[in-house]
Each structure stands twice: as structure tokens, then as C-alpha cells.
N, CA, C and O atoms as a GROMACS GRO file, in nm:
protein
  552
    1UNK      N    1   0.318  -4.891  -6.144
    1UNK     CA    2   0.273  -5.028  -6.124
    1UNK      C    3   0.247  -5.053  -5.975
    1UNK      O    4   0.170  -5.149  -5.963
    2UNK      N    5   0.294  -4.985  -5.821
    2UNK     CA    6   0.324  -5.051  -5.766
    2UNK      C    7   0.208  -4.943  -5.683
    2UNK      O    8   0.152  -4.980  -5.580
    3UNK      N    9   0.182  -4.803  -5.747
    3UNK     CA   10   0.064  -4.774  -5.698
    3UNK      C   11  -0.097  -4.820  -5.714
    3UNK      O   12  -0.192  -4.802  -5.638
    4UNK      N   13  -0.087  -4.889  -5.848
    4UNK     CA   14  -0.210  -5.001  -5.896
    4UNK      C   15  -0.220  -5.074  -5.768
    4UNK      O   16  -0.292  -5.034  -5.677
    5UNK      N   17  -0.139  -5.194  -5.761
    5UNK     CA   18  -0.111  -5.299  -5.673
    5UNK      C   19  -0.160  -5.274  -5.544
    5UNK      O   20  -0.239  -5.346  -5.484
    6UNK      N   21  -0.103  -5.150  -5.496
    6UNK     CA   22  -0.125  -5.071  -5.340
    6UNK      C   23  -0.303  -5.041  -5.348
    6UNK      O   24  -0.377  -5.042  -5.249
    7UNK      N   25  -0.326  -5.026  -5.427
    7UNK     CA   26  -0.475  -5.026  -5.462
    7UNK      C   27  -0.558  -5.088  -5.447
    7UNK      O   28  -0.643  -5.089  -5.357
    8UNK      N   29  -0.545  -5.147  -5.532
    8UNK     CA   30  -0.609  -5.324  -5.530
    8UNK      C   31  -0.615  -5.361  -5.446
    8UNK      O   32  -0.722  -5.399  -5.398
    9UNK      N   33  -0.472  -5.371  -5.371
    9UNK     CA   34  -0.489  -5.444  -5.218
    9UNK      C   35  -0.567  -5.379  -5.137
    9UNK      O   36  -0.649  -5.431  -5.061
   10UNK      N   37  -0.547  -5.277  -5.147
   10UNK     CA   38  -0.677  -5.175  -5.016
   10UNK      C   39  -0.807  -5.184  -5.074
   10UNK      O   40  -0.900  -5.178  -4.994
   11UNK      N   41  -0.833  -5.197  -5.190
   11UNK     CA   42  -0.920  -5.246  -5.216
   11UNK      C   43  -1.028  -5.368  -5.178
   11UNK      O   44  -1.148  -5.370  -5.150
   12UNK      N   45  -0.924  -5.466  -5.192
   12UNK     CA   46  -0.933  -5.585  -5.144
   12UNK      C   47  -1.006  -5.566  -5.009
   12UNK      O   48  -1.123  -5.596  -4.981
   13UNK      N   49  -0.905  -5.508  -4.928
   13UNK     CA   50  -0.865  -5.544  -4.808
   13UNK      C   51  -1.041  -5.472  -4.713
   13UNK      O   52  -1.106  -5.517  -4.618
   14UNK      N   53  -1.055  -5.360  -4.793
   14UNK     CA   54  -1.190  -5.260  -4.735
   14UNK      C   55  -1.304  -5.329  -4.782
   14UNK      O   56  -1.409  -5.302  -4.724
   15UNK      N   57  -1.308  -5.433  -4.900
   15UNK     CA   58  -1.433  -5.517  -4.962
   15UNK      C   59  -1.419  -5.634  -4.848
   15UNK      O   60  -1.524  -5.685  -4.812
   16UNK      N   61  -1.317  -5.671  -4.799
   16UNK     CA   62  -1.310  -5.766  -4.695
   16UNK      C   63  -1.340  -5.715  -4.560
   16UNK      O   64  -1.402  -5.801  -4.497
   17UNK      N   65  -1.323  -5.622  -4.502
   17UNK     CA   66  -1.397  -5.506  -4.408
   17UNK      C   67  -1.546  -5.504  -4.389
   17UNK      O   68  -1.604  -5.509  -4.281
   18UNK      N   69  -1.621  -5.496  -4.552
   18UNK     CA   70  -1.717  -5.444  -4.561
   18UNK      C   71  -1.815  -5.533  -4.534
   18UNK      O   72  -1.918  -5.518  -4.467
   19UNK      N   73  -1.773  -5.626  -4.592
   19UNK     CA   74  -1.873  -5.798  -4.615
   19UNK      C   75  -1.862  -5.879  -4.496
   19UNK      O   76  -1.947  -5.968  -4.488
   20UNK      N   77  -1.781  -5.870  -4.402
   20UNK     CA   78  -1.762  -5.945  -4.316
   20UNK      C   79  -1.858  -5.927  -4.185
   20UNK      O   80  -1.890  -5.824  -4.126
   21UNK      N   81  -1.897  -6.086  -4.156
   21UNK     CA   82  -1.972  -6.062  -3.987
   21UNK      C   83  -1.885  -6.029  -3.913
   21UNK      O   84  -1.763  -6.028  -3.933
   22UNK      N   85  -1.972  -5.985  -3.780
   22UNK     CA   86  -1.902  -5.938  -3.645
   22UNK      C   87  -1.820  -6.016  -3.586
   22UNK      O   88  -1.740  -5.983  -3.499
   23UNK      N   89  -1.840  -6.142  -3.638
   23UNK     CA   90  -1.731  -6.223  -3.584
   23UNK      C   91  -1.611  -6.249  -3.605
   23UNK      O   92  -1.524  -6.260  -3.520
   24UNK      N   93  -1.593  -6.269  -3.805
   24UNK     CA   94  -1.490  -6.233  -3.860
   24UNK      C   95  -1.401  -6.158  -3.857
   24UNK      O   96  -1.285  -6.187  -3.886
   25UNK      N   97  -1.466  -5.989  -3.800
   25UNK     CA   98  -1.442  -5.910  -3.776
   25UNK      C   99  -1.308  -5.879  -3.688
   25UNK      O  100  -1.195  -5.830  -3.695
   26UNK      N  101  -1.432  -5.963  -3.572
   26UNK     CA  102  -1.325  -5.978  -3.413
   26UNK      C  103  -1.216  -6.069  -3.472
   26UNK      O  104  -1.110  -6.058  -3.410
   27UNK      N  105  -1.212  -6.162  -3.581
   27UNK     CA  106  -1.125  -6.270  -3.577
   27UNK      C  107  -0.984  -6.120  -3.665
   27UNK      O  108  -0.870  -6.086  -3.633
   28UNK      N  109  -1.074  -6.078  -3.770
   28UNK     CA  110  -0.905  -5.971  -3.809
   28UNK      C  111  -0.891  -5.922  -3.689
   28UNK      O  112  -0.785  -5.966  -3.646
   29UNK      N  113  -0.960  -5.830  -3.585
   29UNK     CA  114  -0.903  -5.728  -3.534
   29UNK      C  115  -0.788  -5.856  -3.471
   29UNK      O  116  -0.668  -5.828  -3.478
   30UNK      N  117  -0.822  -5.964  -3.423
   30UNK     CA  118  -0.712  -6.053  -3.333
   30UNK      C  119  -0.578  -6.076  -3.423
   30UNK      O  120  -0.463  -6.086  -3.380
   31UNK      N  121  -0.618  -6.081  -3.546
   31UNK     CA  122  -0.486  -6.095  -3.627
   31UNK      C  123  -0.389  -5.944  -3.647
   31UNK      O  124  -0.270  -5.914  -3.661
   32UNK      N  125  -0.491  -5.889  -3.641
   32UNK     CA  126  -0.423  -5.726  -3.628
   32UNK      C  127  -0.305  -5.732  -3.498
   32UNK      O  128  -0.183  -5.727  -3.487
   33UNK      N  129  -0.405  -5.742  -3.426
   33UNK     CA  130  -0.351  -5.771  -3.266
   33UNK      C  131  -0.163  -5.845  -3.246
   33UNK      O  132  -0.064  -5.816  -3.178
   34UNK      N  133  -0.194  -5.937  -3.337
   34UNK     CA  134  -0.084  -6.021  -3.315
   34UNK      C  135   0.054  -6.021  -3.460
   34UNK      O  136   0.157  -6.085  -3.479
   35UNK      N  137  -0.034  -5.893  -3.546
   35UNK     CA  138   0.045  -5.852  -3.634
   35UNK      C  139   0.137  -5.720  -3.613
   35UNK      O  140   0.238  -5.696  -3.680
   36UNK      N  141   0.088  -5.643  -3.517
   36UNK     CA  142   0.127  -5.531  -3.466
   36UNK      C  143   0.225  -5.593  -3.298
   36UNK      O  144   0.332  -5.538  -3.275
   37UNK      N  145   0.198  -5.652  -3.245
   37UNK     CA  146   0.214  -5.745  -3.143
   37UNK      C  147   0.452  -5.829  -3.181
   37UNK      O  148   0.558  -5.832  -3.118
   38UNK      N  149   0.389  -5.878  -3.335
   38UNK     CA  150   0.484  -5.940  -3.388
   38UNK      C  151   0.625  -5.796  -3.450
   38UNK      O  152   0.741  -5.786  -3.410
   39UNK      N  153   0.562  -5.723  -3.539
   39UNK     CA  154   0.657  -5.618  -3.558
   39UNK      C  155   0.691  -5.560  -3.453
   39UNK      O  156   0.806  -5.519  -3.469
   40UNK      N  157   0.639  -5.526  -3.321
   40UNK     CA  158   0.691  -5.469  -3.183
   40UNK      C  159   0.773  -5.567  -3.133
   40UNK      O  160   0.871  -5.502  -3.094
   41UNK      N  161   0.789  -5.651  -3.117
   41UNK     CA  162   0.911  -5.732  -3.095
   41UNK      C  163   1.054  -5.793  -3.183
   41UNK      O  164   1.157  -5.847  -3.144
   42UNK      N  165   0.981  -5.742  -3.371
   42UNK     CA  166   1.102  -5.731  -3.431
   42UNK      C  167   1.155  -5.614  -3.447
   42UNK      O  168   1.278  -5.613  -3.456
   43UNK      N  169   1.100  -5.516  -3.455
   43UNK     CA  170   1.130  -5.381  -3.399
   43UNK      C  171   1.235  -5.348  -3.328
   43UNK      O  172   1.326  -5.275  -3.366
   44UNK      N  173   1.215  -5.435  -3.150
   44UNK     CA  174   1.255  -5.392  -3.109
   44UNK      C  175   1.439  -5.470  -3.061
   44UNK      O  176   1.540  -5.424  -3.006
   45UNK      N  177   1.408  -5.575  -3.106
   45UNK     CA  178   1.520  -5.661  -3.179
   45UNK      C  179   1.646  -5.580  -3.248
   45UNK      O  180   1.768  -5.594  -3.236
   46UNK      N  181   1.557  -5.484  -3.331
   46UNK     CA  182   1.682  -5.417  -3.389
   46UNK      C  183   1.659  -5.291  -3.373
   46UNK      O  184   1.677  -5.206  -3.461
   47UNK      N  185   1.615  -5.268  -3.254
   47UNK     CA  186   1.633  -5.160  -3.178
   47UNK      C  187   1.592  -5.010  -3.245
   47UNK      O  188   1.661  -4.908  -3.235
   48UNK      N  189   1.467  -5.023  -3.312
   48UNK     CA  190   1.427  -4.965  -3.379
   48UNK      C  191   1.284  -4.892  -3.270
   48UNK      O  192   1.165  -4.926  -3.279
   49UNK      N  193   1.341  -4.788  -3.172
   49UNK     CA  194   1.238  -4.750  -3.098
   49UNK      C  195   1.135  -4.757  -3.140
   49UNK      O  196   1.059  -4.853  -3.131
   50UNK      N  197   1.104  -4.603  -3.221
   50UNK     CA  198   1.018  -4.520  -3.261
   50UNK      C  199   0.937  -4.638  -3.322
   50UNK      O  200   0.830  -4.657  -3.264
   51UNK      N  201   0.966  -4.729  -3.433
   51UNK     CA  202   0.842  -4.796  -3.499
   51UNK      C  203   0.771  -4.885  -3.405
   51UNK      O  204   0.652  -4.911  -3.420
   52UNK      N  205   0.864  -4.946  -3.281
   52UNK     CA  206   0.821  -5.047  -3.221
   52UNK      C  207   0.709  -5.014  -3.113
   52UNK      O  208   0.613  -5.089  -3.092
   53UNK      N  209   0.733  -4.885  -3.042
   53UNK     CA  210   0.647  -4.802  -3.005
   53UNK      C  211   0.544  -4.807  -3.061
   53UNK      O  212   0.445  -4.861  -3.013
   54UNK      N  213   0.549  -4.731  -3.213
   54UNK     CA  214   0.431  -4.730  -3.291
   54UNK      C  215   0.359  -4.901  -3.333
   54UNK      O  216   0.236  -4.891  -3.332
   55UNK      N  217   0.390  -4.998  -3.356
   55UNK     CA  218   0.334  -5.113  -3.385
   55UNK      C  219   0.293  -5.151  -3.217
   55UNK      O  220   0.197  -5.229  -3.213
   56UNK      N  221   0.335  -5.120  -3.109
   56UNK     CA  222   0.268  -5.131  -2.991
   56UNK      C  223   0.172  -5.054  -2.933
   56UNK      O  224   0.126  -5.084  -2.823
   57UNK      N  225   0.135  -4.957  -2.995
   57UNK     CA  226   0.016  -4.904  -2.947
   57UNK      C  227  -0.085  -4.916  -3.020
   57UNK      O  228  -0.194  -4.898  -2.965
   58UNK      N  229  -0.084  -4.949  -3.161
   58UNK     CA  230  -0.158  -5.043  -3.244
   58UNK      C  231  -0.182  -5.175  -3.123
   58UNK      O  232  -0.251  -5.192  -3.023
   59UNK      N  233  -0.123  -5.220  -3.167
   59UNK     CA  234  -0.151  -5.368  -3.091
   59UNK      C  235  -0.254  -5.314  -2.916
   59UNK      O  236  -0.346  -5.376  -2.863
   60UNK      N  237  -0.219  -5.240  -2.891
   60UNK     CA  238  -0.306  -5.174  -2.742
   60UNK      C  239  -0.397  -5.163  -2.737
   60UNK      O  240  -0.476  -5.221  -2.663
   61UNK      N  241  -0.428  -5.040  -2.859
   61UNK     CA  242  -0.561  -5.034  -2.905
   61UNK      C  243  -0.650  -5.130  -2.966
   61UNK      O  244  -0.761  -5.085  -2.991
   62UNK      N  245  -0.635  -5.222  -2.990
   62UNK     CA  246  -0.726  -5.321  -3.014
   62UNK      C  247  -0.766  -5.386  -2.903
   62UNK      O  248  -0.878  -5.438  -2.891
   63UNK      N  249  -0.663  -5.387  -2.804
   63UNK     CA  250  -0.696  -5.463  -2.712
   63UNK      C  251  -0.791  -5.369  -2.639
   63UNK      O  252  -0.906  -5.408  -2.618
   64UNK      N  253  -0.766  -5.296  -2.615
   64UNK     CA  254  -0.847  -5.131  -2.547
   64UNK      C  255  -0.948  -5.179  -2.596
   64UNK      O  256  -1.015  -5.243  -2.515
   65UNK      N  257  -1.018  -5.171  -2.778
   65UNK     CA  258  -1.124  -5.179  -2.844
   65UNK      C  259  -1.181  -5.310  -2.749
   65UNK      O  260  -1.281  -5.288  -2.680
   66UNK      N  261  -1.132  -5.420  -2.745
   66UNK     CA  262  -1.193  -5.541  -2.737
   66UNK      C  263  -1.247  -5.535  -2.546
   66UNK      O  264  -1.347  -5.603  -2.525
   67UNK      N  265  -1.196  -5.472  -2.438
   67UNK     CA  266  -1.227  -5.415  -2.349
   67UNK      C  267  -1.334  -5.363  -2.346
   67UNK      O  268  -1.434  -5.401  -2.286
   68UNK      N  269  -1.314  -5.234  -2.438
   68UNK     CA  270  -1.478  -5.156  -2.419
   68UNK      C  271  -1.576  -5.207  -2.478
   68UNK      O  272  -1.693  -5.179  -2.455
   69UNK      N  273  -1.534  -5.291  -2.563
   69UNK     CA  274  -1.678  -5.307  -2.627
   69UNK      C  275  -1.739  -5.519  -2.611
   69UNK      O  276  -1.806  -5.599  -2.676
   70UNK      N  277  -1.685  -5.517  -2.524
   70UNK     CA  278  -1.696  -5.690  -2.448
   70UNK      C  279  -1.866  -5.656  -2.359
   70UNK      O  280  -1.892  -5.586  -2.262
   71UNK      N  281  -1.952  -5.742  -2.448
   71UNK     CA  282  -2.071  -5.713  -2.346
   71UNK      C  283  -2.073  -5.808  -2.233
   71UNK      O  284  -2.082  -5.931  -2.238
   72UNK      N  285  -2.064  -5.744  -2.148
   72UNK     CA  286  -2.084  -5.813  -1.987
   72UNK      C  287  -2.189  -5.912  -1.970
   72UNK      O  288  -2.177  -5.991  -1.876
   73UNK      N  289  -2.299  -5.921  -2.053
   73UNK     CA  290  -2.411  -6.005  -1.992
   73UNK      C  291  -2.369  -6.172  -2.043
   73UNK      O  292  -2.451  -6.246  -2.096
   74UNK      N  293  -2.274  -6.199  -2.023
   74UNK     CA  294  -2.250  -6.360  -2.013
   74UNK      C  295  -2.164  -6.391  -1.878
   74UNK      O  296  -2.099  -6.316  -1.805
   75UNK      N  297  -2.190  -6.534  -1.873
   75UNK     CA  298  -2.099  -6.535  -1.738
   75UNK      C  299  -1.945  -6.551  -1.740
   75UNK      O  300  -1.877  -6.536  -1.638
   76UNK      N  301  -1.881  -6.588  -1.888
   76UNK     CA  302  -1.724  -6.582  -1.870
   76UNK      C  303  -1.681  -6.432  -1.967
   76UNK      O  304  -1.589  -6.432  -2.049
   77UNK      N  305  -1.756  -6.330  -1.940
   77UNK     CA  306  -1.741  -6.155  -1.967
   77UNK      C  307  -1.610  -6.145  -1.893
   77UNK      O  308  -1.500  -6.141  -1.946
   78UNK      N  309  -1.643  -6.140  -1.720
   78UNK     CA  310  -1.535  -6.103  -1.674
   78UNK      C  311  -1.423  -6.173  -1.644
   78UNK      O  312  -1.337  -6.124  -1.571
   79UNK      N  313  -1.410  -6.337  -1.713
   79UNK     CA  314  -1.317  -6.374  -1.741
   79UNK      C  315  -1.213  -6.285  -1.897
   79UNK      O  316  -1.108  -6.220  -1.899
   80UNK      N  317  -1.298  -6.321  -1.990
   80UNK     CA  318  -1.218  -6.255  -2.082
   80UNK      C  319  -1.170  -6.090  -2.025
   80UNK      O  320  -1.054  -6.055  -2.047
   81UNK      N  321  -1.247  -6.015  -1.967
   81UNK     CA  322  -1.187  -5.880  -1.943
   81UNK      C  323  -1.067  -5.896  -1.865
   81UNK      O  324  -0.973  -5.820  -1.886
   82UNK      N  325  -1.064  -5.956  -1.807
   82UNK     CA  326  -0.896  -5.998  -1.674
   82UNK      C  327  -0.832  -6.042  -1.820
   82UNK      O  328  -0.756  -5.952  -1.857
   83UNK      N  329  -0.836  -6.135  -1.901
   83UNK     CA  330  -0.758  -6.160  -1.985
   83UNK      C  331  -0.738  -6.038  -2.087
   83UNK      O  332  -0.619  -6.016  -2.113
   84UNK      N  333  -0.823  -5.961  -2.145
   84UNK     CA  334  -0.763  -5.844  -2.206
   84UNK      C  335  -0.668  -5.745  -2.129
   84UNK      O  336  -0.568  -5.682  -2.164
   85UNK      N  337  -0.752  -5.759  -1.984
   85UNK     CA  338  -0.660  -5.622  -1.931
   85UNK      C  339  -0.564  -5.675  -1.914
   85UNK      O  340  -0.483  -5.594  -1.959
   86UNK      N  341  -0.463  -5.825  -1.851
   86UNK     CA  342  -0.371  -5.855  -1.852
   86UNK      C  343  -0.265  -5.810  -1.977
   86UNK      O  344  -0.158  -5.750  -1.975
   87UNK      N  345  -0.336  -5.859  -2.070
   87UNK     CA  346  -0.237  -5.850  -2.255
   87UNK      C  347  -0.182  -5.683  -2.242
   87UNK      O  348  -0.067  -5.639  -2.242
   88UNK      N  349  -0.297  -5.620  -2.233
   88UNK     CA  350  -0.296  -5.488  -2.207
   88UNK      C  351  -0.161  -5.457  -2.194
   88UNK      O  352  -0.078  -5.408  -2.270
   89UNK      N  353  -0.158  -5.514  -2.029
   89UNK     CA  354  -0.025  -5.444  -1.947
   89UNK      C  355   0.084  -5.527  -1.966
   89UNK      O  356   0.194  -5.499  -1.917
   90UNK      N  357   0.059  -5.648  -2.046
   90UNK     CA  358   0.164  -5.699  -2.112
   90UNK      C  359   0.246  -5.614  -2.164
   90UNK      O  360   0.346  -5.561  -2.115
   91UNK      N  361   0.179  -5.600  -2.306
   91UNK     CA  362   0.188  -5.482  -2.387
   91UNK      C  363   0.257  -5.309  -2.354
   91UNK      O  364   0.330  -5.242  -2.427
   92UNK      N  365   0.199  -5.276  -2.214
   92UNK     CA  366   0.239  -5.120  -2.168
   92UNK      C  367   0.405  -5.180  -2.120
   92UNK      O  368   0.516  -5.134  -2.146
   93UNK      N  369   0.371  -5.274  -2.057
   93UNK     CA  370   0.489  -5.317  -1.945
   93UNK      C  371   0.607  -5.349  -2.099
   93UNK      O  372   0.713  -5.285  -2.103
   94UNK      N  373   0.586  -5.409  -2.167
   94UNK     CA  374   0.711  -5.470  -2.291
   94UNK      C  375   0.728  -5.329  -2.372
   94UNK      O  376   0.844  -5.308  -2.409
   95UNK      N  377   0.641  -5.236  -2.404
   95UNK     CA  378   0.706  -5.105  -2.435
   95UNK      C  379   0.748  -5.011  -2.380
   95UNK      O  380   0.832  -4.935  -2.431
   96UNK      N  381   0.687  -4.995  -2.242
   96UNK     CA  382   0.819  -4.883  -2.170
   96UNK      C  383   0.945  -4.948  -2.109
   96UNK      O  384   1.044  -4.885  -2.070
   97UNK      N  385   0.932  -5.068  -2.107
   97UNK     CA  386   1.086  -5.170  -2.061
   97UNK      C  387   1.135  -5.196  -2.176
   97UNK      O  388   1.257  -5.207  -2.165
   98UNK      N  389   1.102  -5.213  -2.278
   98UNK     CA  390   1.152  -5.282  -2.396
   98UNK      C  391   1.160  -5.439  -2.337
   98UNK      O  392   1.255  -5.501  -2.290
   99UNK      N  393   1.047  -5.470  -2.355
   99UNK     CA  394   1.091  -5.622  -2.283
   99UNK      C  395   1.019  -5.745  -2.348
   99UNK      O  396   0.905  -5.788  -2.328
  100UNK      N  397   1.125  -5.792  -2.435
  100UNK     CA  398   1.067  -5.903  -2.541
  100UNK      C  399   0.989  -5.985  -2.440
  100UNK      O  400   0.901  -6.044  -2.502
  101UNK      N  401   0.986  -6.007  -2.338
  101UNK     CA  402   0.954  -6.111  -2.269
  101UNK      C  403   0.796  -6.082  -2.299
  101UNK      O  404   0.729  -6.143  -2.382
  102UNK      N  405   0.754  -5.989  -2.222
  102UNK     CA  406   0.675  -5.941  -2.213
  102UNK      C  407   0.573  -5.915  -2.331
  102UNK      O  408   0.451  -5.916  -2.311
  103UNK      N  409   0.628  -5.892  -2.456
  103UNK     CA  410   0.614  -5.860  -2.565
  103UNK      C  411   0.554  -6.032  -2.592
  103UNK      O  412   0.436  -6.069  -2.585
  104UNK      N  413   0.629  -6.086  -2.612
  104UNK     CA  414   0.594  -6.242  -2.655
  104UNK      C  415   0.462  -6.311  -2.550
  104UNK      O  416   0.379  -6.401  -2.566
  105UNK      N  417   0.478  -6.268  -2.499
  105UNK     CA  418   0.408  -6.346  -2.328
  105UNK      C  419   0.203  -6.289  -2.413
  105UNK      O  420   0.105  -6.355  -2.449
  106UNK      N  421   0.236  -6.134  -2.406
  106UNK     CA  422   0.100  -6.074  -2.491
  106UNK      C  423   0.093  -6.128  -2.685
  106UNK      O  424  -0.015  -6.091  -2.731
  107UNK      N  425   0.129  -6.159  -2.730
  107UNK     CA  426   0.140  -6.193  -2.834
  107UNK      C  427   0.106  -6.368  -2.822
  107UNK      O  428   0.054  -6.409  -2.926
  108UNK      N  429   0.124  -6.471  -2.722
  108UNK     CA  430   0.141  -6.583  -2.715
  108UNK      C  431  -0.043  -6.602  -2.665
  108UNK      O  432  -0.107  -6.693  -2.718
  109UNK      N  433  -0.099  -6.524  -2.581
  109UNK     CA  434  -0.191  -6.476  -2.512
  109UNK      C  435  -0.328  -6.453  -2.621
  109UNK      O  436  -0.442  -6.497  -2.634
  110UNK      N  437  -0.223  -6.342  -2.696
  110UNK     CA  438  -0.345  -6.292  -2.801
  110UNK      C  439  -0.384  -6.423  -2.920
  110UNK      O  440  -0.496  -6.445  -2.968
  111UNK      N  441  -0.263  -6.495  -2.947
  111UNK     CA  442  -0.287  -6.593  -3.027
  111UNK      C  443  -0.369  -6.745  -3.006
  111UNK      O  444  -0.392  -6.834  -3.088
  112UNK      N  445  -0.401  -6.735  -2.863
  112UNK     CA  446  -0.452  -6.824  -2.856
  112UNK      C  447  -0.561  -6.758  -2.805
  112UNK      O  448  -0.636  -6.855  -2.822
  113UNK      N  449  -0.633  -6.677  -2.758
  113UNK     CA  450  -0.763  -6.587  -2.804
  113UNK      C  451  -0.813  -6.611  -2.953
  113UNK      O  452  -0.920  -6.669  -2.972
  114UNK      N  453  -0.718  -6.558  -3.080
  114UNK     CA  454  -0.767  -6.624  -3.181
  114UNK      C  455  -0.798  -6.734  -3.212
  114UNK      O  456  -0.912  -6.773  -3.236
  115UNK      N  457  -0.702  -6.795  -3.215
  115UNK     CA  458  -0.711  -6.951  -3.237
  115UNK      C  459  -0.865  -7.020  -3.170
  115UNK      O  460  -0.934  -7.090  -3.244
  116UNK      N  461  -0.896  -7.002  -3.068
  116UNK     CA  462  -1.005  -7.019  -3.012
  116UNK      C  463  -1.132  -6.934  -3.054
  116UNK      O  464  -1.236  -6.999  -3.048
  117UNK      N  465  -1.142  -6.823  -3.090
  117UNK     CA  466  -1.193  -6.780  -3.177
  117UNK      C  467  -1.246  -6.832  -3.268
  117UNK      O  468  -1.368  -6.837  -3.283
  118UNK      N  469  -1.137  -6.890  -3.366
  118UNK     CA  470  -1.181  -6.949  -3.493
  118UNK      C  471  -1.212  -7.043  -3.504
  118UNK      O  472  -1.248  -7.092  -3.611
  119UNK      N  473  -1.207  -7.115  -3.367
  119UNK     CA  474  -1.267  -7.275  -3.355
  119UNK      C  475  -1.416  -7.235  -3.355
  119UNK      O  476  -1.492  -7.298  -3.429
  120UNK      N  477  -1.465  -7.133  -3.278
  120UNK     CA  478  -1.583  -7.138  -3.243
  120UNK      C  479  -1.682  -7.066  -3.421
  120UNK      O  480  -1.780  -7.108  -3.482
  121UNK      N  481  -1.608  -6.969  -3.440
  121UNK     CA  482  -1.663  -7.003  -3.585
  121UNK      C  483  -1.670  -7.061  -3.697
  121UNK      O  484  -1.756  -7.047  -3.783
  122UNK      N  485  -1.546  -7.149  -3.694
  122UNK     CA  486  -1.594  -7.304  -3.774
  122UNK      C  487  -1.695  -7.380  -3.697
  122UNK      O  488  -1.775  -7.418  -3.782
  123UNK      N  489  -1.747  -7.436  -3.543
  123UNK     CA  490  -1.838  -7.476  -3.506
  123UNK      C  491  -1.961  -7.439  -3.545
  123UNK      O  492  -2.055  -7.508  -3.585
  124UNK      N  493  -1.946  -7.244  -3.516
  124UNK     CA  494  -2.077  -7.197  -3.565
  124UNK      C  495  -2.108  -7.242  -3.702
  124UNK      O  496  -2.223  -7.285  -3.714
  125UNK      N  497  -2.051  -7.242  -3.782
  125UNK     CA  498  -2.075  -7.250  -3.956
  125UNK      C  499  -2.090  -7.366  -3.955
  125UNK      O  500  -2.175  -7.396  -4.039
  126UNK      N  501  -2.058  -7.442  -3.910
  126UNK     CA  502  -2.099  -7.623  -3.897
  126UNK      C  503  -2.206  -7.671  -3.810
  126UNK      O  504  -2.218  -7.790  -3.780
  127UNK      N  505  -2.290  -7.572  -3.766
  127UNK     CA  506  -2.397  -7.597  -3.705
  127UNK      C  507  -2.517  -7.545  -3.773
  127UNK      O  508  -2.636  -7.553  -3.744
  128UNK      N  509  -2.462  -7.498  -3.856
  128UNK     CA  510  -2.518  -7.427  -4.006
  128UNK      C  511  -2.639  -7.312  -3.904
  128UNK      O  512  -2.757  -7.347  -3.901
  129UNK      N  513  -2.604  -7.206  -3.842
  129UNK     CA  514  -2.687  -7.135  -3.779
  129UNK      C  515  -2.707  -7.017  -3.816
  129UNK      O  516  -2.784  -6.930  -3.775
  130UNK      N  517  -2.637  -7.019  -3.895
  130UNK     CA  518  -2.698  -6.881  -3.958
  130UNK      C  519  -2.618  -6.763  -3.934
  130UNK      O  520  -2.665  -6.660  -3.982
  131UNK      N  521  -2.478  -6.748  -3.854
  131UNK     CA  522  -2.442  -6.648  -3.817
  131UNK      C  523  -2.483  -6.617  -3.691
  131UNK      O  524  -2.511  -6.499  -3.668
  132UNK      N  525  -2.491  -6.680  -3.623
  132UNK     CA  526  -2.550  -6.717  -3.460
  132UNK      C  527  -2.505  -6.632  -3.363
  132UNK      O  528  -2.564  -6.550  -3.292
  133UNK      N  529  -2.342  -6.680  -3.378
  133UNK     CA  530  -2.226  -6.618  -3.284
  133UNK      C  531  -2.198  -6.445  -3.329
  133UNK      O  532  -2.107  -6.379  -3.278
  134UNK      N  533  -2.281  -6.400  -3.417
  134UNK     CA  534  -2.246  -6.293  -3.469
  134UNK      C  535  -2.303  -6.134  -3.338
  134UNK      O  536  -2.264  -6.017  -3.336
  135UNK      N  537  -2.412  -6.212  -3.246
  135UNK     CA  538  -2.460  -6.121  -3.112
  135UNK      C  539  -2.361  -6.127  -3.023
  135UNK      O  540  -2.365  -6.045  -2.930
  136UNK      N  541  -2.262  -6.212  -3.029
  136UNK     CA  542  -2.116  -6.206  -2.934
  136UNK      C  543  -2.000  -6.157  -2.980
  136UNK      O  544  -1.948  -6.191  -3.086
  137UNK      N  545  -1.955  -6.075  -2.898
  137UNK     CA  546  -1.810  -6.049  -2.915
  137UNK      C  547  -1.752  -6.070  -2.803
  137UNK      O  548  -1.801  -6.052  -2.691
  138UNK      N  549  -1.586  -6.131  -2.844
  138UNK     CA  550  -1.515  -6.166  -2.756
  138UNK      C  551  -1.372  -6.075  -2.751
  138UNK      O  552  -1.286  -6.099  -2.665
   0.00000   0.00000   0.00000
């Protein structure tokens, strides 16, 4: 039963992958971000190295992703890049210290990246444009 279920959901989860604009996109990878972000600080709560490690370099790599692939030709580009690379070293700095602070500080950071995010694609969709915002990534 519980390999059905595991199914389905990946199922789900890759039909939701598949169908989605570039924007949506960016909006999971941010939830990724702050889902991997969140287990690295309960992780490390109970002192559970090894996974917390691992849910923090998840959480890195997205941010890494959202770095390289930020197109420069707007004028607040190299605002958001200072703000990724900051989370970044949030992130490096709260896993080789173990330092919730730090940990929360990139997680508090990343969440309001989303959150703002998703304002701008409810605007877009309420400006009925067609998928407008879909030539930007943030």
C-alpha cells in the first residue's frame, strides 16, 4: 500500500514539475529552499549531524542554482545576487558552526524572497498577461 501512495505522490509531484511556468518553478525551487533550510535546523536541534549537513547542502544548491542562473540584464540583478550570495554563506557559515542562528537568519531571508515572489505572480495573473513574468527569474 504504501509503495502505491509513494507513487502517486511522485507522480503527482513530476506532473507538477512538468506543467509548471518558469515562475512557478522558481516559486518551488524557493519552497525547496526553505524546506531543506527548515530540516537543517531541526536536524541540528537534535544533533543529528550527518542529515543536517545533508538537508544543508540541498538548501545551498538551490541557492547556487538561483546565482547562476539570475540574468543580469535588469537593474535590481545585482541586488538580488548580494542577497543570494549572502543566504549562501548564511547557510556555509550555520553548517560548519552548527549555528541555528545562522541557519534561521538564511531561512528567514529565503522566505521572504518567496513570499515576494508570489506576490508578483498573483499580480502577474491579475494583470491577466499571459505569463509575462515567465522571461524573469529571480
Amino acid at each position: 500500500m504504501y509503495n502505491n501512495a509513494a507513487r502517486t505522490a511522485e507522480t503527482y509531484r513530476t506532473q507538477q514539475v512538468m506543467t509548471a511556468t518558469p515562475a512557478e518553478l522558481t516559486l518551488m525551487l524557493y519552497n525547496g529552499a526553505i524546506k531543506f533550510t527548515s530540516e537543517s535546523i531541526k536536524y541540528l536541534q537534535v544533533k543529528n549531524y550527518e542529515q543536517m549537513n545533508t538537508s544543508c547542502l540541498k538548501a545551498q544548491k538551490i541557492i547556487t542554482e538561483f546565482m547562476v542562473t539570475l540574468k543580469m540584464d535588469y537593474d535590481f540583478s545585482q541586488d538580488w545576487l548580494a542577497i543570494y550570495d549572502y543566504i549562501r554563506r548564511c547557510l556555509i557559515e550555520g553548517n560548519l558552526k552548527n549555528d541555528t542562528i545562522k541557519l534561521e537568519e538564511a531561512k528567514n531571508l529565503i522566505t521572504e524572497l518567496r513570499n515576494t515572489w508570489h506576490e508578483i505572480i498573483k499580480i502577474d495573473k491579475a494583470n491577466k498577461s499571459g505569463g509575462d513574468m515567465d522571461h524573469v527569474q529571480a
